[in-house]
C-alpha positions as a printed Julia matrix, in Angstrom:
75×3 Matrix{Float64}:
 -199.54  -26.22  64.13
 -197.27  -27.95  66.62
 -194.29  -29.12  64.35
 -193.21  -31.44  67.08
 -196.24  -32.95  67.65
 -196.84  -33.4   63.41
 -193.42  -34.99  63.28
 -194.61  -37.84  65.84
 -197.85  -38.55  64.1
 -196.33  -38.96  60.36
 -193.49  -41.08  62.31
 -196.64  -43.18  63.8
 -197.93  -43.36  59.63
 -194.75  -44.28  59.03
 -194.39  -47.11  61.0
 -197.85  -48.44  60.57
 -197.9   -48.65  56.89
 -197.24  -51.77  55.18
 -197.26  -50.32  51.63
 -193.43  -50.53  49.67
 -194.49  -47.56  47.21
 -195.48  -45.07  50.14
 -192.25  -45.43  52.01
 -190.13  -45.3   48.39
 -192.47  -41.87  47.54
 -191.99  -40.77  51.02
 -188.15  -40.87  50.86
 -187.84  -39.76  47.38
 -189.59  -36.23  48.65
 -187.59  -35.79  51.96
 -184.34  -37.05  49.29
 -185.44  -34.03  47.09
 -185.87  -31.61  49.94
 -182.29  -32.02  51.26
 -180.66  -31.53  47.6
 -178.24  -28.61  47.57
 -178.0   -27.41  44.23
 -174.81  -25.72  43.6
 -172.65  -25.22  40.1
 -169.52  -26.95  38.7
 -168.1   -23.7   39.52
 -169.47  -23.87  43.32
 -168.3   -27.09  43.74
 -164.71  -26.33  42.76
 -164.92  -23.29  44.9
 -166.15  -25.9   48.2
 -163.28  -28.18  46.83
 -160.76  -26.03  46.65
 -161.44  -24.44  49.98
 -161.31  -27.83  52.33
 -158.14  -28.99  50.32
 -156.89  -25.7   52.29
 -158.36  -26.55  55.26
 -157.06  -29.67  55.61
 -153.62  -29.05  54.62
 -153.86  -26.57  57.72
 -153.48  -23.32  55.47
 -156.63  -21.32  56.59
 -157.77  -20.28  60.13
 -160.61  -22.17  61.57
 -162.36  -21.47  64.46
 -164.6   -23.01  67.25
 -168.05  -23.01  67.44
 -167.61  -20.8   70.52
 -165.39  -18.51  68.44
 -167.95  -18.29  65.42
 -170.98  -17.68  68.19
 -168.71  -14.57  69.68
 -166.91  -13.07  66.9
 -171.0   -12.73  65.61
 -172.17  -11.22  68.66
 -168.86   -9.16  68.75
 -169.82   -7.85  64.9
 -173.29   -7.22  66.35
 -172.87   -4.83  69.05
């Protein structure tokens, strides 16, 4: 199966239906699919870590520093 090419027909069903309940069941599904189910207790962990980052008191790095510190862990 081509996953591009199913994408662009159920975009096509999409736009051709005229039916309210498909298009609330269809989002309720892709709504459910993207739900990341963490804890209280991984939540506070997430918190607590950006209030660091944005007060500046952890390293971040590029994108182009994550990519080559992996390849460099790799070798």
């Amino acid at each position: 199966m081509d996953l591009q090419l199913e994408k662009i027909e159920l975009i096509e069903l999409l736009l051709n239906t005229r039916k309210e309940s498909v298009l609330k069941k269809l989002r309720a599904i892709l709504e459910k699919e993207q739900d990341i189910n963490l804890t209280p207790d991984q939540y506070q962990i997430v918190d607590n870590r950006r209030e660091l980052h944005l007060k500046n008191e952890t390293k971040s790095y590029s994108w182009e520093q994550v990519k080559t510190n992996a390849r460099l862990a790799n070798q």
